[in-house]
C-alpha positions as a printed NumPy array, in Angstrom:
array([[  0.   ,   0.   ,   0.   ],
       [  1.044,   3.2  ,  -0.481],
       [  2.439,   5.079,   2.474],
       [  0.03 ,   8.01 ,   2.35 ],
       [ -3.176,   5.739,   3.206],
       [ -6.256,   6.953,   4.996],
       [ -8.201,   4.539,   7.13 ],
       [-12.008,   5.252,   7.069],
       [-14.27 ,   3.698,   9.714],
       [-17.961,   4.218,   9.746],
       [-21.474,   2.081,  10.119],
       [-23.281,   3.951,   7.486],
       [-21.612,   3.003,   3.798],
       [-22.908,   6.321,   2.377],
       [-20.647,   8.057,   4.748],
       [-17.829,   5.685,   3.875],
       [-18.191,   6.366,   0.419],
       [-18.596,   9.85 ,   0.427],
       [-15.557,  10.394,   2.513],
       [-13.655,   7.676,   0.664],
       [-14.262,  10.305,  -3.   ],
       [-13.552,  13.037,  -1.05 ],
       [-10.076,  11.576,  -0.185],
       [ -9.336,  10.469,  -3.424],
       [ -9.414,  13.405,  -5.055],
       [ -7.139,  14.661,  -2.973],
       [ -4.844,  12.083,  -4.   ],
       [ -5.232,  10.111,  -1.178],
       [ -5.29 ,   6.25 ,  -0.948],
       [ -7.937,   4.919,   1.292],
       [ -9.301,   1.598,   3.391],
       [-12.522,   1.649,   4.663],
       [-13.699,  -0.546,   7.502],
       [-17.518,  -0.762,   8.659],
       [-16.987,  -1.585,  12.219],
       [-13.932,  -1.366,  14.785],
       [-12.797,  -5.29 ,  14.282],
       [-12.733,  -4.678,  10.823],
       [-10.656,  -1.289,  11.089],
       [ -8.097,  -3.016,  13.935],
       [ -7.541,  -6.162,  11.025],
       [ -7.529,  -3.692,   8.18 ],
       [ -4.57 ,  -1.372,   9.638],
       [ -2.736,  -4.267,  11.013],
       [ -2.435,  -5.783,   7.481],
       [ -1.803,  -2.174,   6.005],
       [ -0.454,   0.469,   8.567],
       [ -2.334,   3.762,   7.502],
       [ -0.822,   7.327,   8.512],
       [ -4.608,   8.576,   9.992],
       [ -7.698,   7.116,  11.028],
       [-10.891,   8.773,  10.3  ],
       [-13.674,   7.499,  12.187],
       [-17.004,   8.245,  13.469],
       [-17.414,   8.39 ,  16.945],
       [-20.367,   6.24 ,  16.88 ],
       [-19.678,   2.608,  15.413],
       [-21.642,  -0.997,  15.151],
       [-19.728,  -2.843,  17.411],
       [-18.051,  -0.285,  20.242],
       [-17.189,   3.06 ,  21.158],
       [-14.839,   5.294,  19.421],
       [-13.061,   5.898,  22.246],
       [-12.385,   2.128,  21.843],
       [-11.009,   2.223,  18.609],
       [ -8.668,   4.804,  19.516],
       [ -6.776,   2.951,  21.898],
       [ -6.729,  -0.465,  19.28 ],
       [ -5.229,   2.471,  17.077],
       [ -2.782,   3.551,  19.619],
       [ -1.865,   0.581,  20.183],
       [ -0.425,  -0.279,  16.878],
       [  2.936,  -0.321,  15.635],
       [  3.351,   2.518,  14.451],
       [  0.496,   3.899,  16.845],
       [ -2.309,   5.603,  13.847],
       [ -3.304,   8.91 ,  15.054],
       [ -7.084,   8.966,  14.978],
       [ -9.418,  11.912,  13.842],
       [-13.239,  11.563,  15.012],
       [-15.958,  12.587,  12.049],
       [-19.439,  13.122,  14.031],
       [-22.52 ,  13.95 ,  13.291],
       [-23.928,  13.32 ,  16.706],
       [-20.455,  14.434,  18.782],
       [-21.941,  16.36 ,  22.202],
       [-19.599,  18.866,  23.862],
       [-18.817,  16.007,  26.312],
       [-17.928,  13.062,  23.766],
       [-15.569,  15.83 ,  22.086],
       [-14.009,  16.767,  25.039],
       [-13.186,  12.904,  26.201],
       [-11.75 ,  12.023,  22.773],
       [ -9.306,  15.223,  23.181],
       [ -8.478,  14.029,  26.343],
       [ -7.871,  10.499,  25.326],
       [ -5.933,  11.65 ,  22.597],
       [ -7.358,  11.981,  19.592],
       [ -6.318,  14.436,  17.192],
       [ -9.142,  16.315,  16.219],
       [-13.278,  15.959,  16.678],
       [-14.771,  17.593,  13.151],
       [-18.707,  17.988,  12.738],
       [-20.878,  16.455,  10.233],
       [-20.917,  17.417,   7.363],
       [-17.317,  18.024,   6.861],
       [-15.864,  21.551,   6.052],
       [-13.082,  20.772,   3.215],
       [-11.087,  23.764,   4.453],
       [-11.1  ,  22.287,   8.206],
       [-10.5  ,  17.885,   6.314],
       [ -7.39 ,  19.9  ,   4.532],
       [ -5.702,  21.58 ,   7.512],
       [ -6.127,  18.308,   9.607],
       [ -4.623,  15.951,   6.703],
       [ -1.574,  18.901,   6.119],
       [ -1.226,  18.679,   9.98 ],
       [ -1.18 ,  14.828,  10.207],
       [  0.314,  13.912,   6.525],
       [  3.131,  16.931,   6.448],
       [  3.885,  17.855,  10.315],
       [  7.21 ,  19.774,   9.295],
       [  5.35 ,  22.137,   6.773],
       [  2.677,  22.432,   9.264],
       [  4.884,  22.814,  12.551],
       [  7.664,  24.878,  12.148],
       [  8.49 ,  24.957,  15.452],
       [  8.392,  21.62 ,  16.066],
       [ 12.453,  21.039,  16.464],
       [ 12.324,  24.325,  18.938],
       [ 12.155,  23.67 ,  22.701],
       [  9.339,  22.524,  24.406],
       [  7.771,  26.278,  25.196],
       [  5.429,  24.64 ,  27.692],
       [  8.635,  23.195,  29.388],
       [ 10.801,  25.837,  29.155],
       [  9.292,  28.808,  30.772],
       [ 12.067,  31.111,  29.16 ],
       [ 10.296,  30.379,  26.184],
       [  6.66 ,  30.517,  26.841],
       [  3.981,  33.073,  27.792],
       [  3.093,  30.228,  30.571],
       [  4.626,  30.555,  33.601],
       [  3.888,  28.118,  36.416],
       [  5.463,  24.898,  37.926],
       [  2.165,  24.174,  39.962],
       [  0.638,  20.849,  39.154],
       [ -2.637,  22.406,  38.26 ],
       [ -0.048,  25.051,  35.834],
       [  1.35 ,  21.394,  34.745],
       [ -1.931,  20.275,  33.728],
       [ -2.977,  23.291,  32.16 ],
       [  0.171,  23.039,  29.6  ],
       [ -0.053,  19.426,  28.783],
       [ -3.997,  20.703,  27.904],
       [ -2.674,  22.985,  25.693],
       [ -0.415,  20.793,  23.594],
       [ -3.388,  18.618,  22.688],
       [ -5.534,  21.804,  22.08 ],
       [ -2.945,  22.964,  19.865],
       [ -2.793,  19.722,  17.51 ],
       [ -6.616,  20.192,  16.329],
       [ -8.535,  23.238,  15.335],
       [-11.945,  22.815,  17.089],
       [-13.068,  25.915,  18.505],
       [-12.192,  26.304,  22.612],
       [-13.814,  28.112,  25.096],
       [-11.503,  29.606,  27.809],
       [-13.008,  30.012,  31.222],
       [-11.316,  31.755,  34.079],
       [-11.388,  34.898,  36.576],
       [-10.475,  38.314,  35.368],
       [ -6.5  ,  38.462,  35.901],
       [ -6.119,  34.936,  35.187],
       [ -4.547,  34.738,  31.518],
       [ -6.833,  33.92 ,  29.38 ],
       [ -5.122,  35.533,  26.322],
       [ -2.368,  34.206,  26.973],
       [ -3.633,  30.697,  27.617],
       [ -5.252,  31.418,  23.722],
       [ -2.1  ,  32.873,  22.457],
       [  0.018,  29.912,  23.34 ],
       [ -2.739,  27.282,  21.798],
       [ -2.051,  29.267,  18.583],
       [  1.83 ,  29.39 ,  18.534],
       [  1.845,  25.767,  19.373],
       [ -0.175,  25.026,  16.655],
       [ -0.371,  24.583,  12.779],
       [ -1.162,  28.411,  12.564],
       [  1.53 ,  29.771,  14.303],
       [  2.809,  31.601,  11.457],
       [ -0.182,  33.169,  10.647],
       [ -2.064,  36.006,  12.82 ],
       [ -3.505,  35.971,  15.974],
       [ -6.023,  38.511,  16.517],
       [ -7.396,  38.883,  19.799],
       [-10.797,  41.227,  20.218],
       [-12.447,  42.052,  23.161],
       [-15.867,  41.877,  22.3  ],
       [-17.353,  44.195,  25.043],
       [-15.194,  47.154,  23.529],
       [-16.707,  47.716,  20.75 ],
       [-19.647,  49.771,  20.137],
       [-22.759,  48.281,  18.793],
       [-23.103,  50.169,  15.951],
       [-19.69 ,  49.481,  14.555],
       [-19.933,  45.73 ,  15.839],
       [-20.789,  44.495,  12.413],
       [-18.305,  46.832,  10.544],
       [-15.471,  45.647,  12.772],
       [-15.855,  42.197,  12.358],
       [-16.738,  41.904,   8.858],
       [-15.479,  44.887,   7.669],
       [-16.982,  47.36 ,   5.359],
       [-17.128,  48.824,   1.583],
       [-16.553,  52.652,   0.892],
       [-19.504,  54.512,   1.134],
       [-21.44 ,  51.638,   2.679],
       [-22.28 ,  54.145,   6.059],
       [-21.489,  57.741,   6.706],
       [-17.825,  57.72 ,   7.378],
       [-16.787,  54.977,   5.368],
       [-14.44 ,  57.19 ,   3.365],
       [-12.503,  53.684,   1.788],
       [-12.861,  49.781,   2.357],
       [-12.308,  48.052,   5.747],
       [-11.09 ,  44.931,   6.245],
       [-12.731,  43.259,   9.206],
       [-11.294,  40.568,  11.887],
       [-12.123,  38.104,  10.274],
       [-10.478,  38.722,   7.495],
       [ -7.432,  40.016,   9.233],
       [ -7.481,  36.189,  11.117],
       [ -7.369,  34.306,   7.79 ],
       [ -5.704,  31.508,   7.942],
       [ -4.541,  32.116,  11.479],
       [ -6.823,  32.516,  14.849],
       [ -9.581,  35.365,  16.031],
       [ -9.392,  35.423,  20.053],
       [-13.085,  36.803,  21.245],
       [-12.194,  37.618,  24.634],
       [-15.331,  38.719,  26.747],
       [-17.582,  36.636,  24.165],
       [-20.502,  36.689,  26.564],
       [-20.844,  40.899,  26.241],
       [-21.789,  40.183,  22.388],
       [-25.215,  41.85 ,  22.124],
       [-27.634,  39.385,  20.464],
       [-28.123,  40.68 ,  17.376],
       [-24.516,  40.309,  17.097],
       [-24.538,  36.9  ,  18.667],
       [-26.481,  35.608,  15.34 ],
       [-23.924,  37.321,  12.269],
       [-21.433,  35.911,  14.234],
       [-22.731,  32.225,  14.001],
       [-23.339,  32.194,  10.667],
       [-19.801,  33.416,  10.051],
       [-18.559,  30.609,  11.915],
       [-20.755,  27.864,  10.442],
       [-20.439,  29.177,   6.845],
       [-16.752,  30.042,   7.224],
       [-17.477,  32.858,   5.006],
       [-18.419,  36.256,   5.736],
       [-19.716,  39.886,   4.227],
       [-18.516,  42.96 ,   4.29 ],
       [-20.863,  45.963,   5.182],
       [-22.093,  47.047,   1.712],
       [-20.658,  44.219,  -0.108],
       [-22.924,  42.031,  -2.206],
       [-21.01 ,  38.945,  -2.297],
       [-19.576,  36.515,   0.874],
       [-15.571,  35.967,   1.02 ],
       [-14.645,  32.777,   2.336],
       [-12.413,  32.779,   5.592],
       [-10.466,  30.274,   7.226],
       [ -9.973,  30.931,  10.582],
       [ -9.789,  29.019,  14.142],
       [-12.274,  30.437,  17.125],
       [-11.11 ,  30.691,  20.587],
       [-13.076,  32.601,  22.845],
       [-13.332,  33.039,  26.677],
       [-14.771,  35.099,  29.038],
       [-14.606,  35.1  ,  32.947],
       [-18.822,  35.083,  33.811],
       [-20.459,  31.746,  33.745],
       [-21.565,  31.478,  29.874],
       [-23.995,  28.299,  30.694],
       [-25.741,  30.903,  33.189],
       [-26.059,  33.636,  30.287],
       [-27.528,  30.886,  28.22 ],
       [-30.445,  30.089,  30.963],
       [-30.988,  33.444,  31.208],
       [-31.338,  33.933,  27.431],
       [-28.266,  36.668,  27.152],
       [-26.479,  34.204,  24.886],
       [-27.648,  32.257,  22.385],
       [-27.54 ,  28.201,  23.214],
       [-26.783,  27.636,  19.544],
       [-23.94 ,  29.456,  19.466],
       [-22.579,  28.255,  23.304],
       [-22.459,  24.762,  21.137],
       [-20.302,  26.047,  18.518],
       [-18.172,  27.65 ,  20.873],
       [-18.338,  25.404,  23.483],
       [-16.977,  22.235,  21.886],
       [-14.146,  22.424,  24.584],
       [-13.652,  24.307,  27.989],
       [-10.647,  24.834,  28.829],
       [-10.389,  26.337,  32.614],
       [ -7.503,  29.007,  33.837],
       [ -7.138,  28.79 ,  37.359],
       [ -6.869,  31.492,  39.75 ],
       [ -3.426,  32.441,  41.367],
       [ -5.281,  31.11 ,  44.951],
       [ -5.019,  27.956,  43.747],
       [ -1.748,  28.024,  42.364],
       [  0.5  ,  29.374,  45.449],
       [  3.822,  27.946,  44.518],
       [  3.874,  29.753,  41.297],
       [  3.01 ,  33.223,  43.193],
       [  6.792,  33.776,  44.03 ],
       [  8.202,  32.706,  40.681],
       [  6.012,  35.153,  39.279],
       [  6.915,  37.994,  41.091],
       [ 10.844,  37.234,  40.457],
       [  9.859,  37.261,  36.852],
       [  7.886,  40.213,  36.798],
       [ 10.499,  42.335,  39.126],
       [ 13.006,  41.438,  36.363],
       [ 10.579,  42.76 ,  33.844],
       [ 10.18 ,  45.894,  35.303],
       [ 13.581,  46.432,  35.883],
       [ 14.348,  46.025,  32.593],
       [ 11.844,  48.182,  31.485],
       [ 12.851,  51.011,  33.662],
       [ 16.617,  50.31 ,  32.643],
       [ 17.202,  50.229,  37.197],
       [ 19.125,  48.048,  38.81 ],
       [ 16.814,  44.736,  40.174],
       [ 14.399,  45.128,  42.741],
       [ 14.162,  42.637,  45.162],
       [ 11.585,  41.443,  47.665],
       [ 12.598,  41.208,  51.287],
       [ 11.641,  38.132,  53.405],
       [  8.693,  39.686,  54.87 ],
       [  7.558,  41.269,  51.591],
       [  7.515,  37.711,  50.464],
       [  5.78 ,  36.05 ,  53.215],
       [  2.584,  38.646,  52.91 ],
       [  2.238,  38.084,  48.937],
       [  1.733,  33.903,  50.125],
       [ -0.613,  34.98 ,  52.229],
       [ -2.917,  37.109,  49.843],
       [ -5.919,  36.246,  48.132],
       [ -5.351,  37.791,  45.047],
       [ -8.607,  38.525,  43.687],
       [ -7.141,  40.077,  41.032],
       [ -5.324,  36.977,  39.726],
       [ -1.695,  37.362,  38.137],
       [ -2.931,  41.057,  36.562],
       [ -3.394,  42.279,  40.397],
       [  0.454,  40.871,  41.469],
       [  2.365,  42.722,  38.687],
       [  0.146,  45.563,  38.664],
       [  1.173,  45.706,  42.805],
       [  5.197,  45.18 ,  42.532],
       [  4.863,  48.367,  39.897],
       [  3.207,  50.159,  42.692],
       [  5.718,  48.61 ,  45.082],
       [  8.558,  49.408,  43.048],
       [  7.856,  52.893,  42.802],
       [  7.51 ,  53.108,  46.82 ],
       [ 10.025,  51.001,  47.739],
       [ 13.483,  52.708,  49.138],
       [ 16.902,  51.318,  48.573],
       [ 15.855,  48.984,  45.454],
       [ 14.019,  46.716,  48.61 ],
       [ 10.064,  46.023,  48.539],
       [  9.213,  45.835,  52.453],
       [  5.231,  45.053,  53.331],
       [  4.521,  48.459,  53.035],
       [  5.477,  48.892,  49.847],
       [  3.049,  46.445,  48.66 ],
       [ -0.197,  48.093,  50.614],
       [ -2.215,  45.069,  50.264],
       [ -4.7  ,  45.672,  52.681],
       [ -5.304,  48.765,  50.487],
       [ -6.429,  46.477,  47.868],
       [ -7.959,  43.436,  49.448],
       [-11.134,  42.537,  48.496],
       [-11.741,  39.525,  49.658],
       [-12.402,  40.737,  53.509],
       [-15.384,  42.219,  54.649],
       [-15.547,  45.787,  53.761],
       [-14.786,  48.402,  56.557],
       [-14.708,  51.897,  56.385],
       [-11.053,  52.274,  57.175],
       [ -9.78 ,  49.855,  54.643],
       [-12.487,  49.697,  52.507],
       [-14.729,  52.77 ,  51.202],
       [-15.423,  51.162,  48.169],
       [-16.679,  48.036,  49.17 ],
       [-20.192,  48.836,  49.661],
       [-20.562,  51.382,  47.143],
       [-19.26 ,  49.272,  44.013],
       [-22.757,  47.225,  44.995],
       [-24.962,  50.571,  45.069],
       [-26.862,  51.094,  41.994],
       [-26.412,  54.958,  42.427],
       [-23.041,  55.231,  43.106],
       [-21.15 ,  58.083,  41.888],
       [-17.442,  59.25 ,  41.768],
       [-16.67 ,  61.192,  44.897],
       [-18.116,  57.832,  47.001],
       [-15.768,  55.649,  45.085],
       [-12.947,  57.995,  45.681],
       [-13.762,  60.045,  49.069],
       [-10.789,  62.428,  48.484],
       [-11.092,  63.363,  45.008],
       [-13.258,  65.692,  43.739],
       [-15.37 ,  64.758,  40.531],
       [-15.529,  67.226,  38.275],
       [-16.449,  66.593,  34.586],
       [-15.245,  69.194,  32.937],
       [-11.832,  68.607,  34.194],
       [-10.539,  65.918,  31.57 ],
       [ -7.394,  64.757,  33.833],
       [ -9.336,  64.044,  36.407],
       [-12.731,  62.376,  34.678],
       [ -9.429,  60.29 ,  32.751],
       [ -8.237,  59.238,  36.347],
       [-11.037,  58.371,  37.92 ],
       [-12.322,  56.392,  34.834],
       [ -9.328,  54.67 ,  35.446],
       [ -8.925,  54.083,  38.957],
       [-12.81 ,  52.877,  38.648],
       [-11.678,  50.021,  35.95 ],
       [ -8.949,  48.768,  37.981],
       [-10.713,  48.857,  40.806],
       [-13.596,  46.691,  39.533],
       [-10.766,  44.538,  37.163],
       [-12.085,  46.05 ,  34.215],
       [-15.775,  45.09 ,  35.097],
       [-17.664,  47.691,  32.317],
       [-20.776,  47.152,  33.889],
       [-19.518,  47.452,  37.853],
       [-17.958,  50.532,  36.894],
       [-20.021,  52.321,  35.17 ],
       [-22.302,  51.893,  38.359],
       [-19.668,  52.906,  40.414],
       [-19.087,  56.085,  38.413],
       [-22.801,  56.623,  38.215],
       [-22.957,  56.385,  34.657],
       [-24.511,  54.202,  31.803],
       [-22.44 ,  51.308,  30.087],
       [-22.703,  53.358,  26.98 ],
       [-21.3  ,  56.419,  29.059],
       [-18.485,  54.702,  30.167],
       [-17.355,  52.83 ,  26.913],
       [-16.748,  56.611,  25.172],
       [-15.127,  57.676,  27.656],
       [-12.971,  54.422,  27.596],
       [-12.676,  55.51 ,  23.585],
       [-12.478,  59.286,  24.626],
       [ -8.99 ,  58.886,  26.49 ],
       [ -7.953,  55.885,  24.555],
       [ -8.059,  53.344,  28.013],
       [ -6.524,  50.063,  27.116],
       [ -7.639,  47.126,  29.011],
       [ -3.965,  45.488,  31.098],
       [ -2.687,  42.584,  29.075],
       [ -3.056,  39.308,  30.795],
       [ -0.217,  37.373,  31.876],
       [  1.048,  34.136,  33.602]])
């Protein structure tokens, strides 16, 4: 047999044969088995480079077919073909180690990438003789030796080897761009772009514009064409950070983009095909914006086909020092100073905070720190946490705030007791827009309460003095 040879497994010969034509005209050589005996006997006899099954068969789970497939010599990497795949059955044949879960019926762009990845791993991993970024934190946006950081990474080298769309789940702070930047460098489309867009940014009436982009003349103020994200991701991966602030209307283009993989431009007439990878996250709970019918369940599904879950720096305490090191050599580099260093005490009291903030809150402290601290040494003072813990019951010596980020009236002078709030004054409206947003870890909706004014209100002024939401890191 050739040595490019596909192995198709599936009950229903319609889909065998459909798939089988499909293959062949790419050039491909095929088998085709009906059940999993048949498929274990056929790639014994003729050792084929991928499996292509359906997760469904006669005779057995696929999951069961993937380990018969693993455990030949050479082990056959298996790709699941699924018309009836739930978010759960994906998810376990990730985990167990299958390279990719692709819905019924079968985008050729998406059957393409996974044979290039699969048939041609050099062309398609450049980076494959390159250390182990995941293992070699000198080399990787991940930092963390914790064993839920460990599990995390190995996660993401599986993630990275398929291109179903992942949802990324975690607390403000945590990383989640990061977590979705280092799925795409890992991956087959690490030479292409990754665009990240937070989706609660943008203005509604420039939602559709942004993402698909726009022809000259299409609106007022459309003085040439635009190219939208979409189109800017080609090829690569679009990162929708803060998915769940889509509005609904939105919520709708935005499937059919994804489920057409194809898209159209503001005053265009005709579609232009895209090829691009989804990952999304957000930190609320997007199953409870589904039940309360803020997000639509359709496209949860299409998003959703696997969570992947950031943890918070509480549960990851070992890393907490590593990360400050890291971050104080960071900074001093930045600044062009000499290193900063913690003292003993400094670093006892950061093991002992919360960090509601996640990793965001601990380098945006040891900047505060550093800029306090005397004689290049960052003592507990330096690092005022009890100025910024949240996680204790509020007080009116430690904690004005508190009580007022719940009040639905709350307005600028509570939040800040010692400033004064005066609008026309553009330093100070910039300031306390600011102070507002860190305060609530960029929380539109908690600030904009805070400040006592509307989410609209809030996002131009966010636009006003160009405000640019802290990049996450690990």
């Amino acid at each position: 047999m050739p040595e490019q040879t596909v192995l198709i497994v599936d009950g229903n010969p319609a889909e065998r044969e459909r798939l089988e034509l499909t293959l062949l005209r790419m050039g491909l050589d095929t088998l085709t088995a009906p059940s999993i005996a048949e498929a274990v006997t056929q790639a014994s006899r003729f050792p084929p480079v991928l499996c292509l099954a359906e997760l469904a068969l006669p005779d057995g789970d696929g999951l069961a077919l993937l380990q018969q497939m693993h455990q030949q010599q050479p082990p056959v990497p298996v790709a699941f073909i699924s018309g009836s795949a739930t978010v759960n059955s994906a998810v376990a044949a990730m985990k167990a180690g299958a390279v990719d879960v692709i819905p019924k019926p079968v985008e050729l762009v998406r059957l393409r990438e996974l044979l290039q990845s699969v048939l041609n791993p050099k062309a398609s991993k450049p980076r494959k003789n390159a250390p182990s970024a995941t293992l070699d934190t000198r080399q990787s946006s991940i930092l963390g030796n914790a064993p839920v950081m460990q599990q995390l990474q190995a996660t993401i080298r599986k993630l990275a080897r398929g291109q179903v769309p992942v949802y990324i789940h975690g607390e403000s702070g945590s990383g989640k761009e990061r977590v979705a930047h280092e799925i795409h460098q890992q991956g087959a489309r690490a030479n292409a772009p990754f665009i990240p867009v937070n989706c609660g940014a943008i203005p509604d009436n420039l939602m559709e514009s942004e993402f698909f982009g726009h022809k000259k003349g299409s609106f007022t103020g459309a003085v040439s064409d635009k190219q939208g994200l979409f189109q800017a991701a080609n090829k690569g991966t679009l990162f929708l950070d803060e998915v769940a602030d889509l509005p609904l209307t939105m919520q709708v283009k935005l499937l059919r983009a994804i489920q057409e993989g194809a898209v159209k431009p503001v005053g265009g007439l005709e579609e232009m095909p895209v090829d691009v990878r989804i990952l999304s996250a957000t930190h609320k709970a997007l199953e409870e914006e589904v039940l309360a019918g803020r997000f639509r369940q359709d496209l949860y599904y299409r998003l959703n086909v696997i969570r992947l879950d950031v943890p918070p720096l509480r549960e990851r305490q070992e890393d907490i020092l590593l990360l400050a090191d890291v971050f104080l050599q960071r900074i001093a580099e930045r600044w062009q100073t000499d290193p900063i260093a913690l003292s003993p005490a400094a670093r006892a009291a950061l093991l002992a905070y919360a960090f509601p903030g996640n990793v965001r809150e601990l380098e945006n402290i040891l900047e505060r720190a550093c800029t306090l601290c005397d004689d290049d040494l960052i003592e507990v003072k330096d690092l005022r946490l009890q100025a910024v813990r949240f996680d204790q019951p509020a007080t009116a010596a430690t904690q004005p705030v508190a009580v007022v980020a719940e009040q639905s009236q709350a307005t600028a002078g509570d939040l800040l007791p010692d400033d004064v709030w005066n609008p026309e004054d553009e330093d100070a409206e910039r300031d306390l827009v600011l102070r507002a947003l860190d305060y609530t870890r960029w929380n539109r909706t908690r600030a904009a309460r805070i400040l006592g004014m509307t989410f609209r209100q809030l996002g131009y002024r966010i636009q006003k003095y160009g405000l640019d939401e802290p990049e996450e890191g690990l």
